[in-house]
C-alpha positions, 0 to 999 in steps of 0.5 A, a space after each residue: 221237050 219241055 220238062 215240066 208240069 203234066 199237062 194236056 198241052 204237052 206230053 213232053 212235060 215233066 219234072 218241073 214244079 214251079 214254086 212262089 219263090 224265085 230262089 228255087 232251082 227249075 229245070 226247064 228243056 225244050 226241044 223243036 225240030 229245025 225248021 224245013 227239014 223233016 230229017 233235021 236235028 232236034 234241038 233241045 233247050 235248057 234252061 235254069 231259073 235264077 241261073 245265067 247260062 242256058 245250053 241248046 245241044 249242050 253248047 252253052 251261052 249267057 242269057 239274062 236270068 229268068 225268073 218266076 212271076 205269079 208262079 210262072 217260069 219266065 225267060 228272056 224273049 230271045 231265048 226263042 231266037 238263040 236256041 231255035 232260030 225263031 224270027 222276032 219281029 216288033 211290031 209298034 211299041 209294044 207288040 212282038 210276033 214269033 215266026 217258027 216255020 208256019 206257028 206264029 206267036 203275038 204277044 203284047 207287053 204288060 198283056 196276058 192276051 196273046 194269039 198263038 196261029 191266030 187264036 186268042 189265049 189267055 196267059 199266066 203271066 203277061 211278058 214284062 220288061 225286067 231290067 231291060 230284057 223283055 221276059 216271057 211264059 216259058 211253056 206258053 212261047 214254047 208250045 206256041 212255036 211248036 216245041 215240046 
């Protein structure tokens, strides 16, 4: 489940106000069911900003530390793989596709265009490059690959 803003997009959002300035403390979980198995475990992702340390399930690990970008949460790229399992694929210089079971996510670097199942979206904040990790909208890739 994604903590966050009340949305349209997602039931599951709550508590998460995100400030315009990146010292601010945000919470962020997100949870997805393992792929394949409908009887499987939900695993849920959280994260917090300016903070190195996420946890899936409560079993922590290092990422890089995400940041706000235009008043949006952005979070290392491989989140989304640590966490959940999702196939990463690069596709020439600057094009990344996301495989979570059938939801599929293509985003561009520098580029708020992205398709999620094939259908053109606009972002909020086009994934960048920060300090050599490729950072990405947090609600959008979530909500993109299924999550909640």
């Amino acid at each position: 489940m994604i903590k966050g803003e009340r949305t349209g997009i997602s039931r599951g959002l709550r508590k998460m106000a995100v400030g315009a300035l990146s010292s601010a403390v945000l919470l962020a979980a997100l949870s997805i069911p393992a792929w394949g198995d409908a009887a499987s475990e939900k695993r849920v992702l959280t994260i917090q900003s300016g903070s190195s340390k996420a946890s899936v399930n409560g079993n922590a690990y290092e990422i890089a530390k995400p940041v706000v970008k235009q008043g949006v949460l952005m979070v290392p790229l491989s989140v989304f793989k640590k966490a959940f399992g999702t196939e990463i694929r690069l596709e020439g210089e600057n094009r990344i596709r996301l495989l979570q079971g059938p939801p599929t996510v293509v985003l561009v670097i520098d580029n708020k265009t992205a398709w999620i199942d094939g259908k053109k979206v606009q972002l909020p904040a086009a994934p960048t490059m920060v300090s050599g990790t490729l950072m990405v909208p947090l609600r959008n890739v979530a909500s993109g690959i299924g999550a909640k």
